[in-house]
C-alpha positions in Angstrom: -20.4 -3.8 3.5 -18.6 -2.7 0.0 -21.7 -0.1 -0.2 -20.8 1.0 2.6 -17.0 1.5 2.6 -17.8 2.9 -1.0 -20.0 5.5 0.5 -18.4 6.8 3.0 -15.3 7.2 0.2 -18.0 9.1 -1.7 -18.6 11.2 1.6 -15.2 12.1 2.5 -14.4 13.0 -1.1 -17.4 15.8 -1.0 -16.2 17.1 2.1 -12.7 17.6 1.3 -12.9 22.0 0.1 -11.1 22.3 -3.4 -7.9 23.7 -1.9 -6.9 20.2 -1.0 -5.9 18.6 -4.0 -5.1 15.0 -4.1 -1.0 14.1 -3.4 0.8 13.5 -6.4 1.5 9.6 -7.2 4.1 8.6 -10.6 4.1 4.4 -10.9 6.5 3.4 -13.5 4.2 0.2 -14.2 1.6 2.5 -15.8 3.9 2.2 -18.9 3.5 -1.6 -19.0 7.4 -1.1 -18.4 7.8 -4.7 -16.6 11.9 -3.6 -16.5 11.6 -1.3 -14.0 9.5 -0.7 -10.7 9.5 2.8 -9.1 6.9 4.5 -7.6 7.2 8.0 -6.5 4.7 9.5 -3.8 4.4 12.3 -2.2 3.8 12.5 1.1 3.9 15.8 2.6 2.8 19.1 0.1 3.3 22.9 1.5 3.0 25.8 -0.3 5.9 25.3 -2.2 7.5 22.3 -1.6 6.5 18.6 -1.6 8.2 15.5 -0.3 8.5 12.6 -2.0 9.1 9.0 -1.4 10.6 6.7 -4.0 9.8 3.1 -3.9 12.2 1.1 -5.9 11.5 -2.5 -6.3 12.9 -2.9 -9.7 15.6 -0.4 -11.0 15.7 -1.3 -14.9 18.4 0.3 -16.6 19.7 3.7 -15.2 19.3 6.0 -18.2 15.2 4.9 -18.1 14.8 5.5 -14.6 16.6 8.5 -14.0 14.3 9.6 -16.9 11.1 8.5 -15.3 12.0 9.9 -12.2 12.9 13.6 -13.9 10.0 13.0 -15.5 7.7 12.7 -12.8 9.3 15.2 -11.4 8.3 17.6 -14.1 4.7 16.3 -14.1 4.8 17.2 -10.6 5.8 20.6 -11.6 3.2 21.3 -14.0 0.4 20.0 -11.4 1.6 22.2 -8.4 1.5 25.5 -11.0 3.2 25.1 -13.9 6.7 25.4 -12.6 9.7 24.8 -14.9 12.6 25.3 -12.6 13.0 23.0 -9.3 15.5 22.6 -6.2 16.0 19.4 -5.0 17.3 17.2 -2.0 17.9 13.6 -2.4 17.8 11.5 1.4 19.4 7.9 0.8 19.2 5.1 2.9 16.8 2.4 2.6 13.4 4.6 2.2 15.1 7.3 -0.2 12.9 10.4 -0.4 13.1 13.9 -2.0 12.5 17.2 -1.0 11.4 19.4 -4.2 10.9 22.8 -4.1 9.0 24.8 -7.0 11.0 27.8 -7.7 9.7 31.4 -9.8 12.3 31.4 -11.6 15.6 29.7 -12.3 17.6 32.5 -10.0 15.5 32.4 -7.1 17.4 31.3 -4.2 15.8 28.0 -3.2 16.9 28.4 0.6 13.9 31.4 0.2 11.7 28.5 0.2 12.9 25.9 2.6 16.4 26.3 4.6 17.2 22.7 3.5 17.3 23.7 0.1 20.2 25.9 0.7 22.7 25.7 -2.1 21.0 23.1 -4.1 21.3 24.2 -8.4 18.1 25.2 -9.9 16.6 22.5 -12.2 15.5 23.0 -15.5 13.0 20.7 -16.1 12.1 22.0 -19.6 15.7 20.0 -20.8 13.6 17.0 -20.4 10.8 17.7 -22.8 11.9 16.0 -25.2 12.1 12.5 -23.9 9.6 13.3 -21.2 6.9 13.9 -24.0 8.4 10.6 -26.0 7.5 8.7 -23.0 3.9 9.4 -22.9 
């Protein structure tokens, strides 16, 4: 039965065409961080823009995961194109997700890529390099 289910993976896998890349997945217990417990998923990709679903079950301290989660975010970045500049949208509640969207440059209007964006500041993520590359 494991042959099996393993093949049929193996089958999908060919037939997926090499436009459809794989949706982006950051787990803070990659780190052997046992402090802290996000994971951030994405769960819908368009052309440029991705949502994102963050799973906390562990916050740790603030400073670290605010740091893991703009660096994923920067990861994310780099993977959909190398993007440096972002707009983002944060939706609370008890799933919190985020809507990112992969701007040109940092003075493109990030409503031109999604309406909801509207208003939302450009993100540098290049700010983060430092401690982003620290926490490889």
């Amino acid at each position: 039965m494991k042959a099996v289910a393993t093949g049929l993976a193996l089958a999908l896998a060919m037939f997926a065409g090499p436009g459809e890349a794989q949706l982006f997945l950051s787990d803070s217990k990659r780190g052997g961080d046992g402090k802290m417990d996000i994971v951030i998923a994405e769960t819908e990709r368009s052309a440029r823009t991705s949502l994102l679903d963050i799973r906390i079950g562990k916050i740790g301290s603030s400073v670290g995961s605010s740091f893991f989660i703009a660096c994923s975010l920067r990861e994310l970045a780099k993977a959909r194109g190398g993007y440096r500049h972002v707009a983002k949208l944060e939706f609370g509640g008890a799933r919190p997700r985020m809507l990112v969207g992969f701007l040109e440059r940092a003075d493109q209007a990030p409503e031109s890529i999604d309406q909801r964006l509207a208003g939302q500041p450009a993100i540098d993520l290049e700010q983060f390099a430092p401690i982003c590359d620290q926490m490889k």
